[in-house]
C-alpha positions, 0 to 999 in steps of 0.5 A, a space after each residue: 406760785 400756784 403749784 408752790 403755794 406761794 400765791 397768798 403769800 406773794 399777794 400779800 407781799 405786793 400789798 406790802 411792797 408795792 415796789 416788790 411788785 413793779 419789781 416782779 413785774 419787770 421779771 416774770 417774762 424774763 428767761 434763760 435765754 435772755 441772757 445771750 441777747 444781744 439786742 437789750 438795751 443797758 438800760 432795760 438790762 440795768 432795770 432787769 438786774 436791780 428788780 432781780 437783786 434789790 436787796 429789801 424788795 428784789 425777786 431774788 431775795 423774796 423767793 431765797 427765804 421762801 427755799 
């Protein structure tokens, strides 16, 4: 976010949207590599999906308008 200079902006949205940040919250650690294992647990993959693709406070769509 720093080198985006999306820092402020990403700070003001969690103020906003608290809901947004416990959603950034469950995404920041996530990686490509995740995606192949086989150990997460369907609930915490249900969690993972939702903060990613909720449609009014998801991460996705908060960094798609900012593209």
């Amino acid at each position: 976010m720093k080198l985006a200079g999306l820092q402020k902006e990403l700070e003001d949205a969690f103020k906003a949207s608290p809901a947004l940040e416990v959603k950034w919250a469950v995404m920041k650690d996530w990686n490509e590599t995740m995606r192949y294992d086989l150990t997460i647990d369907a609930n915490d993959a249900k969690d993972l999906f939702s903060a990613c693709n909720a449609h009014r406070v998801g991460v996705l769509p908060w960094i798609r308008k900012r593209w």
